[in-house]
C-alpha positions in Angstrom: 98.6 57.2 27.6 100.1 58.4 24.7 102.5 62.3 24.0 101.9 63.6 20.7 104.5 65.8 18.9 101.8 68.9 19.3 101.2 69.9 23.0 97.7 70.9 22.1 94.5 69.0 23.3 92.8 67.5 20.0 90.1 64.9 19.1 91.5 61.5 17.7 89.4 59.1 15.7 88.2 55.7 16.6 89.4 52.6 15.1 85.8 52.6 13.6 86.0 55.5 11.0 90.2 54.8 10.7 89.1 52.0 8.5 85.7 53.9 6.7 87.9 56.7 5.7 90.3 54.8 3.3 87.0 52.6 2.1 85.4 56.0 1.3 87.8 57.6 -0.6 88.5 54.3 -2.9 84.3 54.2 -4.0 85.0 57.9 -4.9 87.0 57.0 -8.0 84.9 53.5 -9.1 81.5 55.5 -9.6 81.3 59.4 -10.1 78.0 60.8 -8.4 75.6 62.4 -10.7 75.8 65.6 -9.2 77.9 67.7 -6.9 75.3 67.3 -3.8 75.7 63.4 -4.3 79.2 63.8 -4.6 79.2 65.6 -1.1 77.4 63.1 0.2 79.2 60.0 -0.9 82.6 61.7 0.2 81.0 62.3 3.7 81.8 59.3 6.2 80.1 59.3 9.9 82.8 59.3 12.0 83.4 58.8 16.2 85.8 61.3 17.8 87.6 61.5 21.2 88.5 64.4 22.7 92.6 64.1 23.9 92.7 64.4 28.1 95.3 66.3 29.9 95.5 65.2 33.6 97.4 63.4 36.4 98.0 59.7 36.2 99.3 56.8 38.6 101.0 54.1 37.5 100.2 50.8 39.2 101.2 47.3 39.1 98.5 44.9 39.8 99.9 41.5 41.4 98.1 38.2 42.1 99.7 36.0 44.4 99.1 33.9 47.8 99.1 34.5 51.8 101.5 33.1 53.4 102.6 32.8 57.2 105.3 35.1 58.5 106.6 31.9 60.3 105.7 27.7 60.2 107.4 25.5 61.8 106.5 21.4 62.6 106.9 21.4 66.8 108.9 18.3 67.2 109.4 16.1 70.5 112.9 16.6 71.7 112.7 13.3 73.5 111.6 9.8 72.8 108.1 9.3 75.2 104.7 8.9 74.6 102.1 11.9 74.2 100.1 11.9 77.5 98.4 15.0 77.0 97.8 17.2 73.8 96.8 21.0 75.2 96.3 22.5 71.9 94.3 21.8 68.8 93.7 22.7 65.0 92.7 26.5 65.3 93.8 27.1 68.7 96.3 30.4 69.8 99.1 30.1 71.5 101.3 31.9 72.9 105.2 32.1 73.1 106.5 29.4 75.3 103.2 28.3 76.6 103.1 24.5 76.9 100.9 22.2 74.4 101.6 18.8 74.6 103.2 17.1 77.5 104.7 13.8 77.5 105.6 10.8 80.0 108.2 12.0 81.8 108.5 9.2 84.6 111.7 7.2 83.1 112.9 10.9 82.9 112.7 12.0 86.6 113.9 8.5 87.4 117.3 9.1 85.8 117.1 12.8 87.2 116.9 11.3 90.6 120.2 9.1 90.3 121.9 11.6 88.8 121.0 14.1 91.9 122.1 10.9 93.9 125.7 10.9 92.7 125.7 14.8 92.4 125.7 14.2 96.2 128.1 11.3 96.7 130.5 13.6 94.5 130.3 16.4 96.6 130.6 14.8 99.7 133.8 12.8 97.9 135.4 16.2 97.0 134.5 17.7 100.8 137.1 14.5 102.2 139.7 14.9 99.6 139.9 19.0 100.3 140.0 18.1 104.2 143.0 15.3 103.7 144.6 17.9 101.7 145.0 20.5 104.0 145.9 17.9 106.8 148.2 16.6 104.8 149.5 20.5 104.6 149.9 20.5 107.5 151.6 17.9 108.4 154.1 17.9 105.9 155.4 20.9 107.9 155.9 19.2 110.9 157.6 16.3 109.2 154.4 13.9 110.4 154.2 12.6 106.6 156.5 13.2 103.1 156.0 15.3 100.6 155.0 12.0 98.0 152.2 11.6 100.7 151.1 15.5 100.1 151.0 15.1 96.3 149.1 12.0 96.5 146.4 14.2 98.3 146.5 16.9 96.3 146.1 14.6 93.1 143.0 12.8 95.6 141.5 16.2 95.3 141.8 17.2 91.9 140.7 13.8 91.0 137.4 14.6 93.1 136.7 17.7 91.8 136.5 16.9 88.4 134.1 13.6 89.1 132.1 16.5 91.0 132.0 18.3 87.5 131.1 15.1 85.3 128.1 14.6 87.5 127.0 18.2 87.3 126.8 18.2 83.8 125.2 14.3 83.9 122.8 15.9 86.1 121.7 19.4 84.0 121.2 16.9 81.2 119.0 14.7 83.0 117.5 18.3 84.6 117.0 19.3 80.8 115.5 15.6 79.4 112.9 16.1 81.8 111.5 19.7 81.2 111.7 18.9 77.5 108.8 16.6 78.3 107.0 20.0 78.4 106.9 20.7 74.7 106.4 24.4 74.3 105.4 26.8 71.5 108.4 28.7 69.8 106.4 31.5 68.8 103.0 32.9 69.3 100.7 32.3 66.5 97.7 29.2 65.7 98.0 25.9 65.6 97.5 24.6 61.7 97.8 20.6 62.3 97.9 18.1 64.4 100.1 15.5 63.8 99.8 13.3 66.5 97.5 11.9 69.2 97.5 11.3 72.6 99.0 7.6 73.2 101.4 7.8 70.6 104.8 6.6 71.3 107.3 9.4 69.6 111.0 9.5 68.3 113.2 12.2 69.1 112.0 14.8 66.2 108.5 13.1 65.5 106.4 16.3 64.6 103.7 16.9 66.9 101.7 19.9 66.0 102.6 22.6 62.7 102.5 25.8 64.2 102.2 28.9 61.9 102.5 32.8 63.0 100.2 34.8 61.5 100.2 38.4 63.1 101.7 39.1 60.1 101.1 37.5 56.7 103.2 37.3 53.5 101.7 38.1 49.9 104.0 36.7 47.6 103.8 37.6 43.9 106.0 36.8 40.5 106.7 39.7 39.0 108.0 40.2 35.2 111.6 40.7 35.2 110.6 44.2 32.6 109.2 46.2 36.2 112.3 45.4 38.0 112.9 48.8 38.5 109.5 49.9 39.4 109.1 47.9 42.4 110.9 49.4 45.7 111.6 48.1 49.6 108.9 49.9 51.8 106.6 50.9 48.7 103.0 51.4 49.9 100.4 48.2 48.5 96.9 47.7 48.5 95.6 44.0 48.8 92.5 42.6 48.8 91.3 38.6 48.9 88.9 37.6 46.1 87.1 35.2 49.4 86.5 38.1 51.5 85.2 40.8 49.2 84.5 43.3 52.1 88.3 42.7 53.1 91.0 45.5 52.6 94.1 45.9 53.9 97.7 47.9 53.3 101.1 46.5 53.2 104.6 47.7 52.5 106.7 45.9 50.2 109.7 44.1 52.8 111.6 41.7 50.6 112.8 42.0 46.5 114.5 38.7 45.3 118.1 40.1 44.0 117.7 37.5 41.3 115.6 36.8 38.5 113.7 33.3 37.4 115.9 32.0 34.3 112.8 30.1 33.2 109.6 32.7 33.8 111.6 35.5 33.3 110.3 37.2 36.8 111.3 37.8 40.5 109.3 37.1 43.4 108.0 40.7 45.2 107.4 39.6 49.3 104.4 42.6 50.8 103.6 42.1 54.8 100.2 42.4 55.5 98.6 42.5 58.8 96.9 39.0 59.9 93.7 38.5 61.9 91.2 35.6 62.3 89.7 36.1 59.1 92.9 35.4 57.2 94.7 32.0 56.8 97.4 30.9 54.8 97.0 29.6 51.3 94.4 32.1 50.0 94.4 33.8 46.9 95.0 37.2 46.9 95.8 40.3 44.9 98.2 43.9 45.5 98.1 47.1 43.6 101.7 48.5 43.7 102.1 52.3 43.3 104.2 53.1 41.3 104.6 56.7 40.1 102.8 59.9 39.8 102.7 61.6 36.0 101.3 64.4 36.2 100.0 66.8 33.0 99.6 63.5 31.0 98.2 63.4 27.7 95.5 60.8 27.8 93.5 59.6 24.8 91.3 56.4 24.7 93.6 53.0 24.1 90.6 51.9 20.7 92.4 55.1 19.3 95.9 53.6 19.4 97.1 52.0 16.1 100.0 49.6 16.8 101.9 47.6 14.0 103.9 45.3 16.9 107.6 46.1 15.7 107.6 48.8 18.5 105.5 48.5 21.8 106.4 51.7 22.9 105.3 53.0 19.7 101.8 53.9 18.1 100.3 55.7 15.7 96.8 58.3 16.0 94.4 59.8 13.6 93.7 63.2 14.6 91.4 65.8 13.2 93.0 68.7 11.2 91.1 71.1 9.4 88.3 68.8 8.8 90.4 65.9 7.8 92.3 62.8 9.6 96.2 63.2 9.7 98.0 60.0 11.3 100.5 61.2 13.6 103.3 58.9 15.9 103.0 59.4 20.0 105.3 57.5 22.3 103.3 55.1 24.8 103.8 55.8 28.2 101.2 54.5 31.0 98.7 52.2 30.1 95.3 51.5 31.8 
């Protein structure tokens, strides 16, 4: 798009006849034409015009970048067994906290049971110190025993109560070692990899199965650092996936990086796009950013532009005047 200094519509030459014209009038001087009709003739260069376009134009930014999951995590074992059953394989949904691998969990309910065990003996402990205490209330009023034998009673019973609450906790943490034999999905979304087979003896934080949400994917584009200020939170964005040419879908523009790439010179531009079974992570993709309406622009075709390179925004047209080519400066605003 280029604004001339005149707001009328004209026709501007192509960069074909921009060079004939100079060539023509040069061969004038070198050889004068026999006649006047010759003359005419050798003066006369075929030239290709274009007729300058008023109308409304959108500026875009087109974007190439990769999908993305919303979401990936590597679902670890919590506890150190051995995989006795895998619920869940490569391409398989799950859902939030459904269960998809389960482990051995025998040594586990072992130690739960014991623990139970003295949860009990501790409770039935703490019911004998609180009944010698208030005896020994009691009979500390009617002189039966001394006041050291009260306090030993009540120290009995505070001694009791708190073994009662280190075998509570002992046994919540056995409780907890054993459901975490259960290992369950964090989120719901597909399963991407499996990283470990039934049999396997696992570590605490061995990686069973990468788990990736994709209801909603991430494009994710680098951006030159000169459009900064084009791109907005929310904006609306078209992508489309080169391996699914029937695909379409729309996104909004959720996350700007607040700094730009030292090296590249760009920022990275984040669009959410709805996910589906057709879409997986990894592919190529590409976004068409709207950025602005102009309307009543003055459009002429970019072969008519003639640019010397000391100022992009700055080109130079030939348009027809009274039969004849005058060169004329326009400022360069959208280009398609």
């Amino acid at each position: 798009m280029s604004r001339p200094p005149s707001p009328t519509i004209a026709r501007v030459l192509l960069p074909a006849m921009l060079v004939a014209l100079p060539l023509a009038g040069c061969s004038s001087h070198e050889a004068p034409p026999a006649d006047a009709a010759t003359a005419a003739q050798a003066r006369t260069v075929p030239v290709r015009t274009a007729a300058a376009e008023s109308r409304t134009l959108n500026e875009r930014l087109e974007l190439t970048g990769s999908l993305r999951p919303r979401a990936q995590v590597n679902v670890a074992a919590e506890v150190a067994a051995r995989i006795v059953r895998l619920l869940k394989d490569e391409g398989d949904r799950v859902r939030a906290g459904e269960t998809i691998a389960q482990l051995d969990a025998t040594d586990f309910r072992l130690a739960r049971d014991r623990a139970m065990a003295a949860l009990a003996v501790a409770e039935a402990n703490r019911a004998h110190a609180l009944a010698e205490r208030d005896r020994a209330d009691q009979l500390v009023k009617t002189g039966g025993i001394t006041d050291k034998d009260r306090l030993a009673a009540q120290v009995a019973l505070q001694v009791a109560e708190a073994s009662l609450a280190q075998v509570r906790a002992e046994a919540a943490i056995a409780q907890q070692a054993v459901a975490r034999t259960e290992v369950t999905a964090p989120f719901s979304g597909r399963v991407a990899k499996r990283l470990a087979d039934v049999g396997t003896l696992l570590a605490a934080g061995t990686p069973i199965l990468t788990l990736v949400d994709d209801e909603v994917l991430e494009f994710r584009a680098q951006v030159p650092s000169a459009d900064y200020g084009k791109v907005r939170l929310g904006s609306p964005v078209a992508v489309t996936v080169d391996a699914l040419p029937d695909w379409r879908a729309s996104g909004t523009v959720a996350r700007i990086t607040p700094m730009v790439d030292e090296r590249s010179r760009s920022f990275e531009v984040v669009v959410r796009v709805p996910g589906g079974d057709r879409l997986i992570a990894g592919l190529f993709a590409r976004a068409v950013i709207g950025v602005r309406e102009v309307p009543a622009a003055v459009v002429v075709p970019p072969a008519a532009l003639v640019r010397d390179g000391a100022r992009p925004e700055v080109a130079h047209v030939f348009v027809v005047a009274g039969g004849k080519a005058e060169r004329r400066e326009v400022v360069i605003g959208i280009e398609e």
